[in-house]
C-alpha positions in Angstrom: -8.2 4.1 -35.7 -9.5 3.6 -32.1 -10.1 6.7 -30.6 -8.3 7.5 -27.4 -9.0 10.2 -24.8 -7.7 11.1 -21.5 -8.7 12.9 -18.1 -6.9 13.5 -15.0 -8.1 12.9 -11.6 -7.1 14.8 -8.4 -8.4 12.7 -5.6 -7.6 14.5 -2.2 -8.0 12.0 1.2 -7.2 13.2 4.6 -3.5 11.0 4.4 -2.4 11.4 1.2 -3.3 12.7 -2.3 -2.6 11.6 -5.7 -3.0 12.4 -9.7 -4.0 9.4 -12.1 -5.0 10.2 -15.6 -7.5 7.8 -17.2 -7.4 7.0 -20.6 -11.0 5.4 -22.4 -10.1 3.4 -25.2 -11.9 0.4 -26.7 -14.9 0.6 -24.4 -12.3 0.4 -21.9 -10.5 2.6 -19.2 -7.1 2.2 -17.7 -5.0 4.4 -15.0 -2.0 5.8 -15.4 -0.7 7.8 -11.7 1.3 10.3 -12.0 2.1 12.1 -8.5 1.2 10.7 -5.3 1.7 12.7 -2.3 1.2 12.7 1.4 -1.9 15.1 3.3 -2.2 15.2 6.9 -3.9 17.7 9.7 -0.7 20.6 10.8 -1.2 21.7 14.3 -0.7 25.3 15.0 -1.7 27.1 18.2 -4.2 24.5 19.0 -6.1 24.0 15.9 -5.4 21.3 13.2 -5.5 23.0 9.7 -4.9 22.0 6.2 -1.7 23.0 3.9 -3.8 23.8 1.4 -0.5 25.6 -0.8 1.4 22.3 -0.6 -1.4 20.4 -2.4 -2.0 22.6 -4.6 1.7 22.8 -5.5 1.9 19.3 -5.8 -0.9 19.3 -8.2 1.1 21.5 -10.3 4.1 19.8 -10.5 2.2 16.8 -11.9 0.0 18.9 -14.5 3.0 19.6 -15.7 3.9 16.2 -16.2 1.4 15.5 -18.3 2.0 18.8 -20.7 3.1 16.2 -23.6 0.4 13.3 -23.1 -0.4 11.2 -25.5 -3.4 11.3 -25.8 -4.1 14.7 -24.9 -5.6 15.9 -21.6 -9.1 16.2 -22.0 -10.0 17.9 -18.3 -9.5 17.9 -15.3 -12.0 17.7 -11.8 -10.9 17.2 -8.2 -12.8 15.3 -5.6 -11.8 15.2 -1.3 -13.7 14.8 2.1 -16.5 16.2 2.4 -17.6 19.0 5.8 -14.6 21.1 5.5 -14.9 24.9 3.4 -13.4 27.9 2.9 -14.3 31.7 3.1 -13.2 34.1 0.7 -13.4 37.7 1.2 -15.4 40.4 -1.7 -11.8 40.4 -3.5 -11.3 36.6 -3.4 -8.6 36.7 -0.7 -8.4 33.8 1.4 -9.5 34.4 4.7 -7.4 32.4 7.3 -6.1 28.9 7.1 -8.3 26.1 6.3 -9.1 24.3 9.6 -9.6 20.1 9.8 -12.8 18.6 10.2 -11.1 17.0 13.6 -10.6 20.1 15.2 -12.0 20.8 18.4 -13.7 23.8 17.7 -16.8 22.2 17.5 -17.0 21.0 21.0 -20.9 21.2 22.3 -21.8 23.1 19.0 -24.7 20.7 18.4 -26.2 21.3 21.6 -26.3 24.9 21.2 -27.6 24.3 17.6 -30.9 22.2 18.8 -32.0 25.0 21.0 -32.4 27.4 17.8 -34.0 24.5 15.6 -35.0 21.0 17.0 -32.8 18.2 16.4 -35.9 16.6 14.2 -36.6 19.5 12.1 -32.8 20.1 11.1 -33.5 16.3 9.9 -36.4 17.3 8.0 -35.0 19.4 6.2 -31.7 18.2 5.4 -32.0 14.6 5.8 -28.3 14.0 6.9 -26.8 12.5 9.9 -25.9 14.3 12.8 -21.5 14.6 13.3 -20.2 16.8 15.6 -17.9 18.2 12.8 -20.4 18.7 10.0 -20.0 22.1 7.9 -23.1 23.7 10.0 -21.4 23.3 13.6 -18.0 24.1 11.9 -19.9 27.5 10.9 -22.0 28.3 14.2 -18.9 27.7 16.2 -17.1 30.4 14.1 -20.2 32.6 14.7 -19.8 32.0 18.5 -16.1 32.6 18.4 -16.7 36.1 16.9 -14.8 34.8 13.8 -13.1 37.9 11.9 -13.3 35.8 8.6 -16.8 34.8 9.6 -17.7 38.7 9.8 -15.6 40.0 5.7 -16.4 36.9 4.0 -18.2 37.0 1.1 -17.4 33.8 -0.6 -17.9 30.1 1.0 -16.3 27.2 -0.9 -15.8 23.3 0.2 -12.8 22.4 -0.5 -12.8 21.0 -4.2 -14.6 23.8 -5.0 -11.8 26.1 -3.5 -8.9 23.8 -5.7 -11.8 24.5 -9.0 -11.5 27.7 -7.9 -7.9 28.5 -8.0 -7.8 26.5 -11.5 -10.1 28.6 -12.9 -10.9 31.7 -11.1 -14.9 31.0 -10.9 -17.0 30.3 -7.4 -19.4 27.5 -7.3 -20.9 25.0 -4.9 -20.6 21.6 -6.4 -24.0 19.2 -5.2 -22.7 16.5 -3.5 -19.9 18.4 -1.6 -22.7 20.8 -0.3 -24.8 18.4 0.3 -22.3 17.1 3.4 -22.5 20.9 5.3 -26.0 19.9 6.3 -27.3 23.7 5.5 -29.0 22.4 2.3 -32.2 21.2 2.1 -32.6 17.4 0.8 -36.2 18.4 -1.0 -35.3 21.4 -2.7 -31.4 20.5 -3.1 -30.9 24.3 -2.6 -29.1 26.0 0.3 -31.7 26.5 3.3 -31.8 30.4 4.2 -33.1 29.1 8.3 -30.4 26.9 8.5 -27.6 29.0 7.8 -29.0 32.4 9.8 -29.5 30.3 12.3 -25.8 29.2 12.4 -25.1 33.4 12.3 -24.8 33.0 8.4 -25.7 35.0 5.9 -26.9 33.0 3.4 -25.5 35.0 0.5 -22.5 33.2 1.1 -23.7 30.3 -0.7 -23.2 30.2 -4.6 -25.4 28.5 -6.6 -25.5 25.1 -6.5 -23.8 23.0 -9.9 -24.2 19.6 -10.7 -22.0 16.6 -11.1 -20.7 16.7 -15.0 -21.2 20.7 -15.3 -18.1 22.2 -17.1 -16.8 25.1 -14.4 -14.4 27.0 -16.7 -11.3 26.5 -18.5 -7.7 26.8 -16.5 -6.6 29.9 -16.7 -3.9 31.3 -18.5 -1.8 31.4 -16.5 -2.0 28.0 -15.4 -1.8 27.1 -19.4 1.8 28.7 -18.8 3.0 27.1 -16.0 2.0 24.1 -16.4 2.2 23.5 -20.1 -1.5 22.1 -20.6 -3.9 23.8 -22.9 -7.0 25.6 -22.6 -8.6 22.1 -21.1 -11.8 22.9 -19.4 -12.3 21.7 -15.6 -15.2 19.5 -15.2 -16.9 19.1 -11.6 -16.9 15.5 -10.9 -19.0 13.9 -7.5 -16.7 15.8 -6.0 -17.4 14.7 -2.4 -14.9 11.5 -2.5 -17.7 8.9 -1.5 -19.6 10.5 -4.3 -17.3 9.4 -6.7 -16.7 6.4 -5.1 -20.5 5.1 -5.8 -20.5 5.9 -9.0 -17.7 3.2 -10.0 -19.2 0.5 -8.2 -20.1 -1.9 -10.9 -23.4 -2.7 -10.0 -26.3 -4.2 -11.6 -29.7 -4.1 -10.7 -31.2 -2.2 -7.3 -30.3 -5.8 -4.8 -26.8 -4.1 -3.7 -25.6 -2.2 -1.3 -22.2 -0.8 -1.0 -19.2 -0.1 1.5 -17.4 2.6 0.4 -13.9 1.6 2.5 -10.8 3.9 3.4 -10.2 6.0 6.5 -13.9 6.5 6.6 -16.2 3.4 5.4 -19.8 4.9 4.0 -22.0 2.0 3.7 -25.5 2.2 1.9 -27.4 2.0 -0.6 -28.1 4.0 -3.9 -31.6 5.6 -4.2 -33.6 8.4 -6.3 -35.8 9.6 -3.4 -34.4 10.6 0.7 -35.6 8.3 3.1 -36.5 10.6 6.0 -38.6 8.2 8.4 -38.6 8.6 11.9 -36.3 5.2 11.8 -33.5 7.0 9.8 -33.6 9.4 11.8 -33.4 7.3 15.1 -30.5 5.2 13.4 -28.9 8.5 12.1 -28.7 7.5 8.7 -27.7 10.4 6.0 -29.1 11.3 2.3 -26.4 13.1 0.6 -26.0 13.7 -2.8 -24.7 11.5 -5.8 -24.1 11.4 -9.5 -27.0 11.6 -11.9 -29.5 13.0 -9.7 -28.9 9.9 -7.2 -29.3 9.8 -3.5 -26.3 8.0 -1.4 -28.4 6.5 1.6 -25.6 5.5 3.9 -24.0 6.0 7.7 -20.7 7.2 8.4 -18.6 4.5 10.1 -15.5 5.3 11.7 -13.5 3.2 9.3 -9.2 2.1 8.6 -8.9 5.1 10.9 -8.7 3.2 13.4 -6.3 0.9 12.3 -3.9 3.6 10.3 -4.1 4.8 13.9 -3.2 1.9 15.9 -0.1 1.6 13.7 1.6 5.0 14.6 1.0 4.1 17.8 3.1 1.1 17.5 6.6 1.4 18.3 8.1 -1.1 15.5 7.5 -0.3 11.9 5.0 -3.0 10.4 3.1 -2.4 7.1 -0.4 -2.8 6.6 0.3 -6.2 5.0 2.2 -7.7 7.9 -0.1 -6.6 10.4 -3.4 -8.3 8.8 -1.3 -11.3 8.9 -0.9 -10.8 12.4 -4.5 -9.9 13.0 -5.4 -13.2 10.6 -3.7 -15.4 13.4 -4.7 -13.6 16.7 -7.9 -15.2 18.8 -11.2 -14.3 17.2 -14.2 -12.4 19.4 -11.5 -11.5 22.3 -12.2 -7.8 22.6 -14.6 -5.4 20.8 -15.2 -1.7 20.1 -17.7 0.6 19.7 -16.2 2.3 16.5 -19.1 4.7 17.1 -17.3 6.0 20.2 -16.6 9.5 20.4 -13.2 9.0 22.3 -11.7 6.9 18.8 -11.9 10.1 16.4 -9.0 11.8 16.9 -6.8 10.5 20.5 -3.7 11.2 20.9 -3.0 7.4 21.1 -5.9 5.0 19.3 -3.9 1.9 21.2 -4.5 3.8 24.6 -7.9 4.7 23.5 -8.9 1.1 22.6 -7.1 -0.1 26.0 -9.3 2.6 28.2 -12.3 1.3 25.8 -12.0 -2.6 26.8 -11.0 -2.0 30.7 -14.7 0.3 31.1 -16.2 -2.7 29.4 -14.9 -5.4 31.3 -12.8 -6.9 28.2 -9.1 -8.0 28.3 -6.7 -5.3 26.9 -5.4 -6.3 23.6 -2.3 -8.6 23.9 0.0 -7.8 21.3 -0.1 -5.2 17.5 -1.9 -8.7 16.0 -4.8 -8.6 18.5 -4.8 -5.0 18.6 -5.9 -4.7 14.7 -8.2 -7.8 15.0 -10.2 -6.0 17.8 -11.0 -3.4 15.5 -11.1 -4.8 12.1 -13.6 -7.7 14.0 -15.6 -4.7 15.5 -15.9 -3.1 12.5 -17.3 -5.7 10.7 -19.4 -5.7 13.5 -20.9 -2.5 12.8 -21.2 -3.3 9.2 -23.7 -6.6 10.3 -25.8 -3.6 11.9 -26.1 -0.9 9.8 -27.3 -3.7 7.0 -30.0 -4.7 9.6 -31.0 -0.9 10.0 -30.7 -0.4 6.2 -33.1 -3.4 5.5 -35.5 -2.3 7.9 -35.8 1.5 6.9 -35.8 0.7 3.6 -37.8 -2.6 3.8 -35.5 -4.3 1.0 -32.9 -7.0 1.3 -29.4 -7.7 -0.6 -28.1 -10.2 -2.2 -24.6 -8.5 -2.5 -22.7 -5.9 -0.5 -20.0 -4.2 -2.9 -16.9 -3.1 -1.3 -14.7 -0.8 -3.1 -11.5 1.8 -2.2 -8.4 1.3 -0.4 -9.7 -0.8 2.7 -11.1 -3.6 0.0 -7.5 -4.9 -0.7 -7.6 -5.8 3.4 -8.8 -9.3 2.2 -9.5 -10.4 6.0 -11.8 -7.8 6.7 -13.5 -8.7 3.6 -14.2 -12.2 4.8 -15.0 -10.9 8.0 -17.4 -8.6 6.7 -19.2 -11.4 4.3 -19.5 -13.7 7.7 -20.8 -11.1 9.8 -23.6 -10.1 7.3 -24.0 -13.5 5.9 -24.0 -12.1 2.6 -21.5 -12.2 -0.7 -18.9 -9.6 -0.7 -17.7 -8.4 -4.3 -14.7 -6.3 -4.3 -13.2 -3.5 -6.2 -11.9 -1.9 -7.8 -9.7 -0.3 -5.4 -9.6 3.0 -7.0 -13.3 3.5 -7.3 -13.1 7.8 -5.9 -10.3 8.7 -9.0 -12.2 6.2 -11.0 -15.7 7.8 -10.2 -14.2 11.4 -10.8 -12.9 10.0 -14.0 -16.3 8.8 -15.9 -18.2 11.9 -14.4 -15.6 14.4 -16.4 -16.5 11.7 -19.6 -19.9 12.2 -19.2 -19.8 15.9 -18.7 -18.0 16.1 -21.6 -20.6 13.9 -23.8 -18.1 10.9 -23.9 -20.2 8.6 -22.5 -23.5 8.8 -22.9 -25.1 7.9 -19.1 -24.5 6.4 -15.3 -25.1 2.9 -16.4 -23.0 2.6 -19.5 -20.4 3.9 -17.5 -20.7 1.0 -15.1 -20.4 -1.3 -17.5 -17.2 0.2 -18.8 -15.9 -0.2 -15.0 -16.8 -4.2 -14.8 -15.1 -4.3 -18.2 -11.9 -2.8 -16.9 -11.1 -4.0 -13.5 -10.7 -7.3 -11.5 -13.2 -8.1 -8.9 -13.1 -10.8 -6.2 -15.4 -12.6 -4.4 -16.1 -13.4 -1.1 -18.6 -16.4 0.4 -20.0 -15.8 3.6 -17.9 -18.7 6.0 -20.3 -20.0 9.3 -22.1 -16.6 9.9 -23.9 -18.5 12.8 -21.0 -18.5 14.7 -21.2 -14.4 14.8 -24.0 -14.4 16.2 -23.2 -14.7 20.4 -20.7 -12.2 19.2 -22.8 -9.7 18.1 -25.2 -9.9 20.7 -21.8 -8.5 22.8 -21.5 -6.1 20.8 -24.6 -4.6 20.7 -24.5 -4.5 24.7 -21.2 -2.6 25.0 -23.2 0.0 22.7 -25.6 1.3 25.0 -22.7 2.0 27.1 -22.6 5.8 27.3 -19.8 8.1 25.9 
């Protein structure tokens, strides 16, 4: 008899969340969803927060649609965004609603950061980029705002390690989640004691920090009852989504680099060591944790946000499908963006935003919805040209294929796009790398598979890839030039 097991997956993004259980079977895995739900920022009194009791409701009602699977539920791990935490007071009360990593709290909180620790040495020891809404400014701007929750916590949690928490009543800080607050220290891969005092922390907070794989605990009984599942142990997976993400791509040898695509795109590389040079620094490239003691060497791009947000800013209702066809046939190199620009993370209309954009720089407004999402599917691909060039020089390596996996990989424009302006093959898939990433993790936590690269091998096995052959990159190349000009333009 082939043996069968299963896992489930909570994979938490900032639109939507969802539940898949993987079965591995055969040297195989396949996905089966079973809840899919939407996530989005509430704004209340002028803060955007998280409904955290929602989710967690919603996971819930699809546990216990998987009380009677065949085969049984294994475990379970949950894996979201990275920056954004919790603080729990001495009895484990949660102390005031979870706040969005796009709030504006954080306004100037960088500034006032660098004149307690230099910009350089914060690098030094932490080795990740510098965004305005990273876990460390979140934290001094709550010290700044005299935060009452700030003053009884006694617990600090990132957000799968909060959902771990309320499925088995233990605190821990999972790696590659912490690893995204920029309070721990890249060498050491423990929480930096400077760091967090000097964001008015006390560094007891911090929990120890656990591993991808490590078993947290068993769900707790009272979870066993209302949801129907047994005493199934809850396994950390990369818990930070991108995390996850890497660890599916289906890689072989060290010539690869990787876009990690959805409202965010991480693009890097996979290394054992952080690259710290004065260039990665310069270029601010980040070195945050991944699976089986790996480094993710990447840069934050601003990614589909742009274009999820261009589409509620539309007055007619097009799907994503519809309006890549329309991007497809609009004029190429028309108008670009800076997808770096601070004014595109959260405006109140991305259409106005890319309008105000193109008049400062002297480029003709978008015409229509169609040129609207080529401007910024072009520019991001764009960006994606650049950051390769940086990697390659920092690291001093090249590629001879950039993996793209996640949501955005099924935009097969930008995909093409992306191969011509870096002039190299794109592979894609599979689209559900994060819940597939989470998946393998829990199997190898659990001693079902035995290490990284097996796992790998199980993923090309089991999903569909495409190809993509780099079409006249030369003719990219008077574009890019343009685009590198409009980004010296200041913010």
């Amino acid at each position: 008899m082939k043996q069968s097991r299963a896992y489930l997956a909570v994979d938490l993004g900032a639109e939507s969340g969802r539940v898949i259980k993987g079965v591995l079977e055969d040297g195989k895995l396949r996905l089966e969803p079973i809840a899919r739900f939407p996530n989005g920022m509430v704004p209340i009194h002028g803060h955007f927060h998280w409904n955290f009791i929602r989710l967690y409701e919603e996971m819930l009602q699809a546990f216990k649609q998987c009380s009677r699977s065949d085969p049984p539920i294994e475990s379970v791990g949950v894996d979201t965004w990275g920056v954004d935490f919790v603080l729990l007071a001495e009895d484990q009360t949660l102390l005031g609603l979870p706040v969005a990593y796009r709030d504006g709290r954080t306004e100037g909180m960088m500034e006032k950061m660098f004149q307690k620790i230099p910009a350089e040495k914060i690098y030094e020891k932490t080795g990740i980029q510098f965004m305005v809404f990273n876990s460390l400014f979140q934290l001094l701007a709550l010290s700044e705002q005299n935060s009452a929750a700030l003053q009884h916590a006694a617990h600090f949690l990132m957000v799968p390690d909060y959902f771990h928490y309320l499925f088995t009543g233990k605190i821990t800080n999972e790696y590659t989640e912490a690893t995204t607050t920029q309070c721990l220290n890249v060498h050491t891969r423990t929480w930096d004691p400077e760091l967090l005092r000097a964001a008015g922390v006390c560094p007891s907070l911090m929990k120890e920090v656990i591993q991808p794989g490590t078993i947290i605990g068993t769900i707790t009984p009272q979870l066993q009852q209302m949801t129907g599942l047994g005493p199934i142990p809850v396994v950390a997976p990369g818990t930070h989504d991108t995390a996850s993400a890497v660890a599916a791509v289906p890689a072989e040898g060290d010539r690869w680099a990787y876009i990690s695509s959805g409202t965010w795109s991480l693009m890097g590389i996979e290394t054992t060591a952080p690259a710290g040079s004065p260039k990665a620094f310069e270029y601010n490239f980040t070195n945050e944790g991944g699976v089986c003691g790996t480094i993710r060497f990447l840069k934050n791009i601003m990614g589909m946000w742009m274009v999820q947000r261009c589409r509620a800013a539309f007055d007619k209702e097009l799907d994503y499908n519809e309006l890549t066809r329309m991007a497809a046939e609009a004029p190429a190199f028309v108008s670009l963006i800076d997808p770096e620009w601070d004014a595109f993370l959260n405006p109140p209309s991305m259409t106005e935003a890319i309008a105000d954009f193109c008049r400062k720089t002297g480029q003709p407004v978008p015409a229509n919805e169609g040129a609207y999402i080529r401007c910024c599917l072009e520019s991001l691909a764009m960006q994606y040209r650049l950051v390769m060039q940086q990697i390659c020089q920092i690291c001093n390596k090249t590629f001879d294929t950039l993996h793209i996996v996640g949501g955005g990989s099924r935009n097969q424009l930008l995909n093409q796009l992306t191969a011509d302006a870096t002039a190299t093959p794109v592979k894609t898939g599979p689209v559900e790398a994060t819940v597939i990433g989470n998946l393998i993790m829990q199997a190898i936590g659990l001693g079902h598979i035995d290490s990284l690269k097996e796992a790998r091998q199980i993923i090309g096995r089991s999903f569909e890839m495409e190809t993509y052959t780099p079409k006249d990159p030369g003719r990219w190349d008077s574009g890019f030039e343009r685009f590198l000009r409009l980004k010296k333009i200041k913010n």
